[in-house]
Structures are given as C-alpha cells and as structure tokens.
C-alpha positions as CSV (number, residue, x, y, z in Angstrom):
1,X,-217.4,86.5,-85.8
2,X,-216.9,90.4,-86.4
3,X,-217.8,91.3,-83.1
4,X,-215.2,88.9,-81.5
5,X,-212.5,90.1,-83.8
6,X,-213.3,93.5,-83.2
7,X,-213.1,92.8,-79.3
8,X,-209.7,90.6,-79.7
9,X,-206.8,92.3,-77.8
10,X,-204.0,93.3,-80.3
11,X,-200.5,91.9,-80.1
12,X,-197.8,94.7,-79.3
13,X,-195.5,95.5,-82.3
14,X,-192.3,96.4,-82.8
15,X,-194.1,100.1,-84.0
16,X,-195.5,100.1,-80.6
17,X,-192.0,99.1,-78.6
18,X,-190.9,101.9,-81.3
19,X,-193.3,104.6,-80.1
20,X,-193.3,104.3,-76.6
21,X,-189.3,104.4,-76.3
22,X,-188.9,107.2,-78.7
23,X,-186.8,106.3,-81.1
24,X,-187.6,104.8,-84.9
25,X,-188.3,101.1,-86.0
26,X,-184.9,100.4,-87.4
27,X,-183.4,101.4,-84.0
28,X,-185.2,99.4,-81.8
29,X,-185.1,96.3,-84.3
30,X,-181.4,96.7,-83.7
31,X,-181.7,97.6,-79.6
32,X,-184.0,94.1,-79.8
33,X,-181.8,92.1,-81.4
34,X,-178.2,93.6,-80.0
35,X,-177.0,94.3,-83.3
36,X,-175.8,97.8,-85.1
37,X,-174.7,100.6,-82.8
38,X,-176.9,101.9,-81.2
39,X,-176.3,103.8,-77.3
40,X,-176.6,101.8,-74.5
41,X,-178.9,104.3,-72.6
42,X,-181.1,104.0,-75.9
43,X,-180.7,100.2,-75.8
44,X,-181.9,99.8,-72.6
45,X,-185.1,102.1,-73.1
46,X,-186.3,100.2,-75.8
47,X,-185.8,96.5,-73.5
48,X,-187.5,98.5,-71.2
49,X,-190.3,99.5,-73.5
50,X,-190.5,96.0,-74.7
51,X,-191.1,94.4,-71.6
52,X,-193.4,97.2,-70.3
53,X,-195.7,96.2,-73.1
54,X,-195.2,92.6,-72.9
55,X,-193.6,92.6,-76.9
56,X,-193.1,88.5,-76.9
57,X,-192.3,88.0,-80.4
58,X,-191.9,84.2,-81.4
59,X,-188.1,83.5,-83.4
60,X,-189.7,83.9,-87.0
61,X,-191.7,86.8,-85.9
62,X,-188.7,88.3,-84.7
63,X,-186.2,88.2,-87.8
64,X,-189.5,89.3,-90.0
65,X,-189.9,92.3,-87.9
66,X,-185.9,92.9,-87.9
67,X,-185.6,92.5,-91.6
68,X,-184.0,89.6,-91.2
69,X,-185.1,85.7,-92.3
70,X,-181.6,84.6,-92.3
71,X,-180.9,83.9,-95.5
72,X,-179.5,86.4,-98.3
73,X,-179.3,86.1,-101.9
74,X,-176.7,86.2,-103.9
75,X,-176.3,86.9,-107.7
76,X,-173.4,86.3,-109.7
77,X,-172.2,85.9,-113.4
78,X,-169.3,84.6,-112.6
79,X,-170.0,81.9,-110.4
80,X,-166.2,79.8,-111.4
81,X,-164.1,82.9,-112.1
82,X,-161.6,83.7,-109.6
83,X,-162.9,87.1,-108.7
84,X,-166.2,85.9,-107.4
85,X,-164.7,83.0,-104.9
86,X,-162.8,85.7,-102.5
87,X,-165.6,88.0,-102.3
88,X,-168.2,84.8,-101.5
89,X,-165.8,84.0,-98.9
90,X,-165.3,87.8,-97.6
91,X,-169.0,88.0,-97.5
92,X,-169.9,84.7,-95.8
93,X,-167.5,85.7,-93.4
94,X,-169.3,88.3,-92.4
95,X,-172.7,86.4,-92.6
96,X,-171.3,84.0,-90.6
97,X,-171.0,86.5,-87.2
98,X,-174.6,87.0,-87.7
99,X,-175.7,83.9,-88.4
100,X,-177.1,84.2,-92.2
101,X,-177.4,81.9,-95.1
102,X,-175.9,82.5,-98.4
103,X,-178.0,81.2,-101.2
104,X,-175.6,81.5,-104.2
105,X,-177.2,81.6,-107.8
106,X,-174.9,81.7,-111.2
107,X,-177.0,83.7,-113.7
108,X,-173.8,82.8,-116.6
109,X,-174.5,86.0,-118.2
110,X,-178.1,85.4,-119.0
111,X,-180.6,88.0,-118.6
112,X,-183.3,85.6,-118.6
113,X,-181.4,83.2,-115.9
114,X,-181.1,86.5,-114.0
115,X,-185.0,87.4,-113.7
116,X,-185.4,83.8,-112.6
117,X,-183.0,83.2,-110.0
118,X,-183.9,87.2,-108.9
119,X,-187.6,86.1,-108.7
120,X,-186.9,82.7,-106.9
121,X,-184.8,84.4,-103.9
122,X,-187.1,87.0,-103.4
123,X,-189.5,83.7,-103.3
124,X,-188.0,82.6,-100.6
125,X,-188.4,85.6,-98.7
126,X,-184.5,86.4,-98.4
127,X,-183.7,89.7,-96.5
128,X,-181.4,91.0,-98.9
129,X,-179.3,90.8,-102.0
130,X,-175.8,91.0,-103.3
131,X,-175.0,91.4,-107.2
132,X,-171.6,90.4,-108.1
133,X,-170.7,91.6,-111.4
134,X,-167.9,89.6,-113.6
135,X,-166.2,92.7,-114.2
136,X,-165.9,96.1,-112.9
137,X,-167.6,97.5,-116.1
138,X,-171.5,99.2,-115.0
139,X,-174.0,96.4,-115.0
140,X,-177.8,97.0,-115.0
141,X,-179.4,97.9,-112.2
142,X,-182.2,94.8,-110.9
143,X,-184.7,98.1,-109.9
144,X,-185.7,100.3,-107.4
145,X,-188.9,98.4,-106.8
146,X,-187.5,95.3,-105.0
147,X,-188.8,94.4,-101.5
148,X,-185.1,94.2,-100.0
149,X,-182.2,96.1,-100.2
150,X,-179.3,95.4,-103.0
151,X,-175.7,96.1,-102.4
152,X,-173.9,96.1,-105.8
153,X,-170.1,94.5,-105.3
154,X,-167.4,94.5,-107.8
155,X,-169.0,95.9,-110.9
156,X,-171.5,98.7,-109.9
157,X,-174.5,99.3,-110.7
158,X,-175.8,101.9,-113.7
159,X,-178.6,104.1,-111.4
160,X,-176.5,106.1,-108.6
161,X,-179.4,105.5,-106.7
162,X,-178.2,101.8,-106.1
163,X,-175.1,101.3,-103.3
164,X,-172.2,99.8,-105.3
165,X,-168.7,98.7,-103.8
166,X,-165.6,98.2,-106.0
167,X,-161.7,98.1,-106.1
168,X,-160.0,101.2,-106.6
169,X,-158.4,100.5,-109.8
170,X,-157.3,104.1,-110.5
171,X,-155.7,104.1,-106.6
172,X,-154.2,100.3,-108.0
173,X,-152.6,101.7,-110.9
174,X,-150.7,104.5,-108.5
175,X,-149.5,101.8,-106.0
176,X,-148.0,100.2,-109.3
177,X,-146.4,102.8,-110.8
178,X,-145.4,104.6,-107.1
179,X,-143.8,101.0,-106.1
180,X,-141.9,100.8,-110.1
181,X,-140.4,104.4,-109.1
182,X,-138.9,103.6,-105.9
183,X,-137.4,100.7,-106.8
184,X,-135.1,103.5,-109.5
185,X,-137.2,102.5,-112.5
186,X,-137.3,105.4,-114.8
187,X,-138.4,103.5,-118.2
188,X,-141.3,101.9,-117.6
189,X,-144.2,100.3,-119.6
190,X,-147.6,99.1,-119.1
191,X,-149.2,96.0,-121.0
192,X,-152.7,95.6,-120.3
193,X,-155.8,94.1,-122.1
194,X,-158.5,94.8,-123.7
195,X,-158.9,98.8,-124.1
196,X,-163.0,98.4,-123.5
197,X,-162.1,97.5,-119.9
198,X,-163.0,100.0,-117.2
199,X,-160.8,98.1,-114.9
200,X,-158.1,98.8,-117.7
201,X,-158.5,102.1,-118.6
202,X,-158.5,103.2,-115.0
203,X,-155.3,101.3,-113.7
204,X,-153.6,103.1,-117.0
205,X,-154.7,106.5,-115.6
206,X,-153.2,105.9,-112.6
207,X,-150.1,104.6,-113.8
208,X,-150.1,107.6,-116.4
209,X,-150.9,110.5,-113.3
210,X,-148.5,108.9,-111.4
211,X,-145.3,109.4,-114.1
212,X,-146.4,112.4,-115.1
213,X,-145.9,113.8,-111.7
214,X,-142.7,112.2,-111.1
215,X,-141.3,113.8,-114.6
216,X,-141.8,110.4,-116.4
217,X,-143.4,109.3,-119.7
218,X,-144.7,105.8,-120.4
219,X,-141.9,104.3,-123.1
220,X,-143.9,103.7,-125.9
221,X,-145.9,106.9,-125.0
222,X,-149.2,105.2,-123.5
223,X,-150.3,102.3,-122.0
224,X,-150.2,98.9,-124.6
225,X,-153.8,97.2,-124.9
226,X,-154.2,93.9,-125.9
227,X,-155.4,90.9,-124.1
228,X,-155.7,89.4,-120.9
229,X,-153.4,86.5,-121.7
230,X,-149.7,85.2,-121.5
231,X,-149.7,85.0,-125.0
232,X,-149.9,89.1,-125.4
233,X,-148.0,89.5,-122.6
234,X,-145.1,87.5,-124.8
235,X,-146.1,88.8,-127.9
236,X,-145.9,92.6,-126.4
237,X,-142.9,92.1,-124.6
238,X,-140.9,90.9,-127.7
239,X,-141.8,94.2,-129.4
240,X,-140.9,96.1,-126.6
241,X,-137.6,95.0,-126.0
242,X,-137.1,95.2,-129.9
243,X,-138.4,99.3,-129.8
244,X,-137.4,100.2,-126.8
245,X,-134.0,98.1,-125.3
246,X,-133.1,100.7,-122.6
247,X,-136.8,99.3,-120.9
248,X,-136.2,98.9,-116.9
249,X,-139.9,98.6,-116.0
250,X,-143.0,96.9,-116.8
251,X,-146.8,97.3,-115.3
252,X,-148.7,94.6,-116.5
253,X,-152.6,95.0,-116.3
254,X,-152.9,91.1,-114.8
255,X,-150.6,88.7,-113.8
256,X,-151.3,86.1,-116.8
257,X,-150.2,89.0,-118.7
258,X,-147.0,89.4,-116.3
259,X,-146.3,85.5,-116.4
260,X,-146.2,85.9,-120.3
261,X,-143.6,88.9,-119.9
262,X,-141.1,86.9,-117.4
263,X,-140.8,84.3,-120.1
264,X,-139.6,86.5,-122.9
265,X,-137.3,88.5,-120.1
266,X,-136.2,84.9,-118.9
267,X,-135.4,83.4,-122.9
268,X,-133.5,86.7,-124.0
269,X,-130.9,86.2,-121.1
270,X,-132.2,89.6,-118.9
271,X,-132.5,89.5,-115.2
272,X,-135.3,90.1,-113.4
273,X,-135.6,91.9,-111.8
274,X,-132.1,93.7,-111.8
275,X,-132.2,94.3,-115.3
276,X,-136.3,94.7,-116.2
277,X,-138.9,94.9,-112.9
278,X,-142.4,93.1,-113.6
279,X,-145.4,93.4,-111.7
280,X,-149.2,92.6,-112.6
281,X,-152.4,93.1,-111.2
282,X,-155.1,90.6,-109.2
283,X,-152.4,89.0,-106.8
284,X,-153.9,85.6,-108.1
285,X,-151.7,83.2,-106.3
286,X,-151.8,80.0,-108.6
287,X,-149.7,82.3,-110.9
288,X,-147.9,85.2,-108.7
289,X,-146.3,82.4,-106.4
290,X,-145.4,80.2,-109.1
291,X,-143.7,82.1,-111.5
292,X,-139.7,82.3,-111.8
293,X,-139.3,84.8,-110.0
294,X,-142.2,85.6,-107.7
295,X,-144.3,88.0,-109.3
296,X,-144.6,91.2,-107.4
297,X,-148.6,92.7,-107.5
298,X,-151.2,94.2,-107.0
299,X,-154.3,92.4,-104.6
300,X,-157.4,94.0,-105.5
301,X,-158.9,93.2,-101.8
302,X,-161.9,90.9,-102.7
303,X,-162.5,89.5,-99.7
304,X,-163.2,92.8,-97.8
305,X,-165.3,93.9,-100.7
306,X,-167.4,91.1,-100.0
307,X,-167.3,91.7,-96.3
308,X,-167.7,95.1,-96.7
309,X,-170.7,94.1,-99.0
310,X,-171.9,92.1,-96.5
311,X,-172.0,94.6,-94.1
312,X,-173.7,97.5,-96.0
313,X,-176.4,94.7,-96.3
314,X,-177.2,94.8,-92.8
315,X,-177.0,97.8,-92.4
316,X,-179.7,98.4,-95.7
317,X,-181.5,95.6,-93.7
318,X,-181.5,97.8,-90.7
319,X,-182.9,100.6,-92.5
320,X,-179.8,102.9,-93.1
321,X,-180.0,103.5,-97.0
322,X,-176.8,104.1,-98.6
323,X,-176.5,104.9,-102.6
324,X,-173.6,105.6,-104.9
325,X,-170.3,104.4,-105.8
326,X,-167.3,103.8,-103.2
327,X,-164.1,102.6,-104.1
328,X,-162.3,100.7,-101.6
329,X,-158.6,100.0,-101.7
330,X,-156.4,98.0,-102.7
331,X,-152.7,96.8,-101.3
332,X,-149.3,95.9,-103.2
333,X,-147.9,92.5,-102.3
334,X,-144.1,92.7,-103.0
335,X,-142.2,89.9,-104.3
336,X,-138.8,88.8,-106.1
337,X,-139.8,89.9,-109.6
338,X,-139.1,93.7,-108.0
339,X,-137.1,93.9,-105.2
340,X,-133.7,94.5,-105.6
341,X,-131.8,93.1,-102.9
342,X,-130.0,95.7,-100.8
C-alpha cells in the first residue's frame, strides 16, 4: 500500500497555480475566483497557470482553498436592540453580492453563551467572524488564536491587534453642535446619559471643541449626564429652562432623550424650533419621524458599518490583515425641530 501511495500522482494546488504564476496564494485565490482587485494582466497569468497545470478544483475544494465556505458567523449581544438590526442588514448586504450565509448568534451578554456559540461557528467551519458589540464601549477581544479572521463592528475590540469599525461619535458631536450654530443658536445645551458611556463622553467633546472654537460655552457650563430616557430628557429640560431661560439650543445625546425635551418645550408654551432648537442622536426613525415636530439628528451610519464590516471580512478572508481602530462617519438628517423656515 506504501509503495502505491508513494507512486500516486499529486493533485495541483492552489500553492502550485501560486508558484508557477508568481504571485502569492491570496492573489491567485482572488485571480481564481474573480474577486478583490487584482490586475488584469495578473489575473490572466494565474488562469493561465491554472490551466497549464490542469488545477481542477471541485466547488467545496474551491471555497476551502479561497478561505471561503460560504457561511460567516456572527456574534452579537444585542440581538433585539436597534443598533444591531441596521448593521445585520448593512452587512448581509454585502454578503449577499458574494453569495455568503450569515449565521446570526445572540450571546445576551453572557460570557459563557459567548464561548459556546464562538466554538459552534467555528464548528461549522465558517470563514469568518463579525463581533457586534451592544455599545461602543471596548469589549474583549475572542483572541489572536482563532482559525479565521474577526472584524470587530460597533464597539471595538480591547487588543489593537484586532480590526475594529465604529461611528465617529466625537465627528457626531461636531455635526451637532456645527448644525446648532448655523441655525444662530448661541445658548445651547447638551443632555446626554449616562457619564460611563464612551459613546457619551465623546459626542460631549465634540460638541464642547466645537463651541469653544466658535467663542461659545455650553449654558450650564458642561454637558448634563443622566439617562438615556424621555423621562431625564423631561426632568433635565424643566431645570434648564428654570436656570437658564435665555436657552435657544439643545443637543440631546439620543432621541428618547430629545422626545422627552419637545414635551416640556411643547407644555411651557415655547416654539420649536423658533424659540428653543432640539436635535438628538441615532436618527431612530420610530421616534425622529413621529415626534411633534420632526426631530432633527444625527444617523450614526449602521448600515455601512456593517457593510463596511462585511467587506474588511473578505478582504481578512483574502489574506489582507488589517488591525486597529477606524472611525467611520456619520451624517446629520435635518428636520422641523431645527430649521427655521426662511
């Protein structure tokens, strides 16, 4: 039996296809399967080279040596939040053009739900990963000792080694306050939630920079944290028109928080947004388009973050490593509670 194997003719590789056109395995898995960009001239040396060598490999064979199965894993602790749902949809988008899979696990904030849904993807031989945090605070890394590639989305990862993607909430907080400016507002506040935030902290700096260089201070002196509810954004808007009356302007850091401002502005008699502008964050449309007035705010992009995701995942599929953080932007939708009428 030794002597037979030992005599049985080898089936070309993609290493071999590799070798003989000159170029590495991640470029001619993409030259094979016509994705990435890769030069024509090099595309057509490595057919060439395939075909010279007879390469034949069968459909399976082919997304194994590719780095491709079809399917992708993705991990998520927020599985009914509305943060999650755009990027899922960004990111099957994307899938979609290439014809993967998404298998979707909910790990609920469990560590040990985590390790089990990690270990049953990677089970089922997916090609890659995405981990969607619930927030945009730093999340554990899953390691550096996973067979695929992970692309962290939303909230990034805590090793720089890892690729994360998020919203640039310190660029989101300058739209706000840059938007609040040229509308004339010159006493403006910001209501946001809960201090331990990242998300928070950094839309406040924004804000913050972006008085500073205009000549303005916050009324009240710094941004007001709280919660990420109506309720506060009642609560803090009654104490702000008590302390502060002259108030033309106010960020809020979501747009529960924003709804719960326009109903203290709308009881007290004062016009939105002619007397008092309101904006929030999220551009979360079951509230923005619903509230009296429209509420002017701030989208936060989710479903190119999960395209974008999507598409650092092939390319980590493909070979091209990628680490660190990257903040993508995000874009100001402008509604009634804002714009003055001209």
């Amino acid at each position: 039996m030794d002597e037979v194997d030992e005599g049985r003719v080898r089936n070309p590789t993609l290493k071999d296809v590799a070798a003989l056109s000159g170029v590495s395995i991640a470029t001619a898995s993409k030259a094979l399967n016509n994705r990435g960009q890769v030069h024509p001239d090099t595309r057509t040396r490595v057919l060439e080279a395939a075909h010279k060598i007879k390469f034949r490999p069968n459909p399976m064979a082919q997304g194994l040596l590719a780095g491709q199965t079809g399917t992708v894993g993705m991990l998520t602790d927020d599985l009914i939040g509305r943060f999650s749902i755009p990027i899922l949809t960004g990111a099957e988008d994307a899938f979609g053009t290439g014809r993967m899979s998404v298998f979707l696990c909910d790990a609920r904030g469990d560590s040990i739900r985590l390790q089990y849904h990690l270990q049953a993807l990677l089970g089922r031989r997916v090609d890659g990963l995405i981990a969607l945090g619930a927030n945009t605070d730093p999340r554990r890394s899953l390691g550096r000792d996973l067979p695929v590639p992970v692309v962290y989305v939303y909230g990034p990862s805590d090793d720089p080694r890892d690729l994360s993607l998020v919203p640039d909430n310190v660029g989101a907080g300058v739209l706000a306050a840059q938007h609040l400016i040229s509308t004339g507002r010159r006493r403006i506040a910001h209501v946001t939630g809960e201090r331990g935030y990242v998300a928070a902290r950094d839309r406040a700096a924004g804000i913050s920079e972006t008085l500073l260089a205009a000549g303005l201070d916050l009324v009240a002196g710094d941004a007001i944290y709280g919660s990420w509810s109506e309720s506060w954004g009642r609560t803090s808007t009654l104490a702000l028109l008590d302390q502060h009356p002259d108030l033309d302007g106010i960020i809020c850091g979501n747009d529960q928080i924003a709804r719960g401002a326009l109903d203290i502005l709308r009881e007290k008699g004062i016009n939105v947004p002619v007397d008092v502008a309101v904006m929030g964050f999220d551009n979360w449309e079951t509230l923005t388009t619903e509230s009296r007035p429209q509420l002017t705010s701030v989208d936060m992009n989710l479903e190119e973050l999960g395209r974008q995701a999507a598409q650092r995942l092939f390319a980590a599929i493909d070979g091209e490593e990628q680490s660190g953080i990257e903040s993508l932007p995000c874009r100001l939708v402008v509604r009634a509670s804002t714009a003055l009428e001209s």
